[in-house]
C-alpha positions as CSV (number, residue, x, y, z in Angstrom):
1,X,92.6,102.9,107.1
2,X,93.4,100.5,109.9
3,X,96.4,99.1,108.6
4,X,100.0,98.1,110.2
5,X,103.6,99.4,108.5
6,X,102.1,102.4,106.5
7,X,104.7,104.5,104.8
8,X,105.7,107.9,104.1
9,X,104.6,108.5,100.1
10,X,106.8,110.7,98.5
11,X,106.1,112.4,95.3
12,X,108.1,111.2,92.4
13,X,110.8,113.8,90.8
14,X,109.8,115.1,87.7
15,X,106.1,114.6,88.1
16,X,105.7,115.5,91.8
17,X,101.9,116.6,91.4
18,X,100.9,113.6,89.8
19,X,103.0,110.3,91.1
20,X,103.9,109.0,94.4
21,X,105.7,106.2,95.6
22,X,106.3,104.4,99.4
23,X,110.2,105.3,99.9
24,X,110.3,101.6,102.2
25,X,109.2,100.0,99.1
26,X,111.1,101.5,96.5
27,X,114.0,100.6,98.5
28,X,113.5,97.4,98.3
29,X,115.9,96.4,95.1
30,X,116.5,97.5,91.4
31,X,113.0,98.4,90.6
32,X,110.7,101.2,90.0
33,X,107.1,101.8,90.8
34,X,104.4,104.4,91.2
35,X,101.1,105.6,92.1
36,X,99.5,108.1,90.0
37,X,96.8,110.6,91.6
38,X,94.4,112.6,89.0
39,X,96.5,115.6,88.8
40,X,96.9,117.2,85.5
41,X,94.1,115.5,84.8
42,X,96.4,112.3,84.6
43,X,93.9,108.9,84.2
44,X,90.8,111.2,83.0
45,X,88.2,108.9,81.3
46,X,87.3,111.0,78.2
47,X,83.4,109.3,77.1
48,X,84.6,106.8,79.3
49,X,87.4,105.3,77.2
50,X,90.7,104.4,77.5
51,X,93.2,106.1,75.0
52,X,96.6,104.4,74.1
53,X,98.8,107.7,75.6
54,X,96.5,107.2,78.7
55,X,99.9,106.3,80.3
56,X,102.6,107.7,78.6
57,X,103.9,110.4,81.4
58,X,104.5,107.5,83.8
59,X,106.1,106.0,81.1
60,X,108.3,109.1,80.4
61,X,109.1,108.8,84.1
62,X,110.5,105.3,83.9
63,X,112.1,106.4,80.5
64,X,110.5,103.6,78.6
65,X,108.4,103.7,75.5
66,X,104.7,103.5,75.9
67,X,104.1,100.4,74.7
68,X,106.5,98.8,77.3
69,X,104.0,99.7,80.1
70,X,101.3,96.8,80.0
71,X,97.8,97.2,81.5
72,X,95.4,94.3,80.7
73,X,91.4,93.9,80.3
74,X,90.4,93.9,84.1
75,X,87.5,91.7,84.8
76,X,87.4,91.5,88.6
77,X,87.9,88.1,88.1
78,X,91.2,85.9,89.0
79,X,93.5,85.7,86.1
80,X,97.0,85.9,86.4
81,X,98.9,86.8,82.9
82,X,102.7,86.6,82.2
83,X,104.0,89.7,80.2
84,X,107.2,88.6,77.9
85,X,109.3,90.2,75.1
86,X,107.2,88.3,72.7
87,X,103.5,88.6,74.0
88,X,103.7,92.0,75.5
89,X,102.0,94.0,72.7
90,X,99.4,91.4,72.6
91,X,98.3,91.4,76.4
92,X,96.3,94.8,76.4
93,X,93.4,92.7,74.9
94,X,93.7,89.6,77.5
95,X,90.8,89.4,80.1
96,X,92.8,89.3,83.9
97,X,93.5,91.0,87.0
98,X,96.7,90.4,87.6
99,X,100.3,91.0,85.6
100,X,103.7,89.1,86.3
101,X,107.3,89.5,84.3
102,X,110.9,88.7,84.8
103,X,111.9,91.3,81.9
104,X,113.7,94.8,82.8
105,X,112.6,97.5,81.6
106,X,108.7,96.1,81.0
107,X,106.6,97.9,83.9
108,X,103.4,95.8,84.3
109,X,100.4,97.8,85.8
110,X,97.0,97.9,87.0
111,X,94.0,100.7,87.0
112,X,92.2,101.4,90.0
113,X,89.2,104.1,91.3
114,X,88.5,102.5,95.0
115,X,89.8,98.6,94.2
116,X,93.4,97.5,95.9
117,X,96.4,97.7,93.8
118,X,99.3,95.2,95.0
119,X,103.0,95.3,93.5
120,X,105.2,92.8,94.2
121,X,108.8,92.2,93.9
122,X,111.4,89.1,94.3
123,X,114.1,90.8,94.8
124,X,116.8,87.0,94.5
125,X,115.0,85.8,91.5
126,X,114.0,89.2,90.2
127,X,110.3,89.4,89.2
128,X,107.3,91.6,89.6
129,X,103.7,91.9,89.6
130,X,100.5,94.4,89.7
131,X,97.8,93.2,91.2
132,X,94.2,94.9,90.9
133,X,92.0,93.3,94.1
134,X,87.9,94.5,94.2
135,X,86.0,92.6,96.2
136,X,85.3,90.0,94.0
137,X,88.8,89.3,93.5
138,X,90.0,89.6,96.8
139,X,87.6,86.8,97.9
140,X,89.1,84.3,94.7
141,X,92.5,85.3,96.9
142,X,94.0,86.8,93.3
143,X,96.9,87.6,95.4
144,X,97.5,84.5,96.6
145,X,97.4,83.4,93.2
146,X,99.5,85.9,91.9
147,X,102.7,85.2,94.1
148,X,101.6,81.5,93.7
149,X,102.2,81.8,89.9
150,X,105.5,83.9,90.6
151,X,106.7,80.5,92.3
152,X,106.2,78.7,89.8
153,X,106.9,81.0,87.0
154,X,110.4,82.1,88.4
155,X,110.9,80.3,91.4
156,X,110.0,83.2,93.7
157,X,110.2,82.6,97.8
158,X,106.8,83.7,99.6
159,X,109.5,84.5,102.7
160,X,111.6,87.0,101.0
161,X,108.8,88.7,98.9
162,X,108.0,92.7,98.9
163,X,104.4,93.9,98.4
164,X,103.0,97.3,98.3
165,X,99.7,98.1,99.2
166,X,98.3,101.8,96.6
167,X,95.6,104.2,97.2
168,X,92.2,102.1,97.7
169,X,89.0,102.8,99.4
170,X,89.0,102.7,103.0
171,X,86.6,100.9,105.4
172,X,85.3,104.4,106.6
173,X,83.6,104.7,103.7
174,X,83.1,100.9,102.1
175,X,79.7,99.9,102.5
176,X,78.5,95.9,101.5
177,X,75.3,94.4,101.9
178,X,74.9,91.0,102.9
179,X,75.5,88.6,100.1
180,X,78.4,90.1,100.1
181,X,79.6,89.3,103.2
182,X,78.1,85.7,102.8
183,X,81.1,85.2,100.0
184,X,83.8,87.0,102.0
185,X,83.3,85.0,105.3
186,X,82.9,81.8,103.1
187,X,86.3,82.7,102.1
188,X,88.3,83.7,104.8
189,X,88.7,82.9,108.5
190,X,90.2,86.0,109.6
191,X,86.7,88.0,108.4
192,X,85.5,89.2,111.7
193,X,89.2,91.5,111.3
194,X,88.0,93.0,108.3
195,X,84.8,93.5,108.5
196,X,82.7,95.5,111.0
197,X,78.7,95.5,111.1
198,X,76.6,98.5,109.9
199,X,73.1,99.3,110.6
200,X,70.5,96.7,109.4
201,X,72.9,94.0,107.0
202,X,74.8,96.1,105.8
203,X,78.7,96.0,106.4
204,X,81.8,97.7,106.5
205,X,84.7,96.2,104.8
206,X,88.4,96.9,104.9
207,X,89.9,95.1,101.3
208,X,93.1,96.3,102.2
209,X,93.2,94.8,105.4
210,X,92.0,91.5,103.8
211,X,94.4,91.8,101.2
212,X,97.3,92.0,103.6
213,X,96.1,89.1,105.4
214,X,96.3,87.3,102.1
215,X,99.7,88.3,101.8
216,X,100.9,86.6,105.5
217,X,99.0,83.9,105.2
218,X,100.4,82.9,102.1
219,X,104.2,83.7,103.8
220,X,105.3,87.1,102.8
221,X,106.6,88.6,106.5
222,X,105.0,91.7,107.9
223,X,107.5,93.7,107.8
224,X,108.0,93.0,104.0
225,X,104.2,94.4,103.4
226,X,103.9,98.0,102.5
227,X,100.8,100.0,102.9
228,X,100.3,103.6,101.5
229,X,97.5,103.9,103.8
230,X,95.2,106.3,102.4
231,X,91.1,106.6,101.4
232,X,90.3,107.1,97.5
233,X,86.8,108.2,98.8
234,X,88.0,110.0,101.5
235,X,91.0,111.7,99.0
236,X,89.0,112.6,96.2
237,X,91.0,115.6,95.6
238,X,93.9,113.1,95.1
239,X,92.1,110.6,93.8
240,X,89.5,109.1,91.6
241,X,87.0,107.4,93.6
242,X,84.0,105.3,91.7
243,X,82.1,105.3,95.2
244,X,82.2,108.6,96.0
245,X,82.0,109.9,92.2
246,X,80.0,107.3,90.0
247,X,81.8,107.4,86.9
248,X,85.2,109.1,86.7
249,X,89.0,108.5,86.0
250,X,91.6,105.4,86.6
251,X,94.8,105.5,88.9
252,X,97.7,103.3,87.6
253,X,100.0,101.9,90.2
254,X,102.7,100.1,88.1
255,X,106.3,98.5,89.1
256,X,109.3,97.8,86.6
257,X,112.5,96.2,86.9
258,X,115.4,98.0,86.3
259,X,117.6,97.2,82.7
């Protein structure tokens, strides 16, 4: 995935088959964060249904109680929700794509099987985020909107912001046709640096290299952006990958702050 300032992952302690994390990242500040794979059968879609333990060894790992890690309705759509002490048992059932807090020991995350998860992290006004970025949202610039609700939420600073960047499908093996592509160069400038053309219209696309851009051009630095840097398609061994698999499992990437 072509893709500047990837980092080492490193398996988690404790659950080293089935968590991994970007050291860079994690270093960061007072936070925790990680990126499940589908070992131990960790994110399996049983009848193709979430389950209310779907989550619980990650949050064994953060040593929270389940209901402290929050995962909304995902729409592909542009929806940022804030998770507080007194909403957070409700926001399972809200329709978005995109999860902020300011409260420790909440971990906020979002389920992927090719799409882009982002975390985020203020580290002087402490705040985080999960981000989950298809195409769809990637092109309504979710991220953007995401640290743009930060600012304005908790006074975060574009300029001193930390992202990473999870597992996601790669351009290698991403595919669009070309109404596709009509949305994403309506939307960004910078397309001819993340897409490539394919035989008749058809498209390559890299979302995590349009993410990124997202990210600078909304003023995080480059060296503050993270990027695991590997193919869900490519890594289905590792990974669930809807492209290469139809229907399958979820991966959670998921950040909390500290208590």
């Amino acid at each position: 995935m072509g893709n500047q300032n990837r980092q080492q992952m490193r398996a988690s302690s404790g659950e080293a088959e089935c968590t991994l994390t970007l050291p860079a990242f994690g270093e960061a500040g007072p936070f925790l964060h990680a990126f499940t794979t589908r070992a131990d059968g960790l994110g399996v879609r049983r009848n193709g249904g979430k389950r209310h333990d779907d989550w619980e060894p990650v949050a064994d790992l953060f040593g929270i109680g389940n209901d402290r890690l929050v995962t909304v309705n995902q729409v592909h759509g542009e929806a940022v929700i804030r998770v507080t002490d007194l909403n957070y048992l409700d926001v399972r059932a809200v329709h978005a794509d995109a999860v902020i807090t300011s409260v420790p020991r909440m971990a906020v995350g979002v389920e992927t099987a090719d799409c882009v998860p982002v975390l985020l992290f203020d580290p002087v006004k402490p705040a985080v985020a999960a981000v989950h970025a298809g195409w769809r949202s990637t092109v309504k610039k979710i991220v953007q909107k995401a640290v743009n609700r930060m600012s304005e939420e908790f006074g975060s600073d574009p300029g001193r912001m930390v992202a990473a960047i999870g597992p996601a499908v790669g351009p290698e093996c991403y595919e669009v046709d070309e109404p596709v592509m009509t949305q994403v160069r309506d939307a960004f400038s910078f397309w001819k640096l993340v897409a490539s053309p394919r035989a008749g219209d058809r498209w390559s696309l890299d979302l995590v290299q349009a993410n990124r851009m997202e990210l600078l051009q909304i003023g995080l630095p480059e060296k503050n952006i993270h990027t695991l840097g590997m193919c869900t398609s490519c890594r289905k061994d590792l990974f669930y990958s809807y492209r290469a698999e139809g229907r399958t499992g979820r991966m959670l990437s998921t950040i909390m702050l500290r208590g």
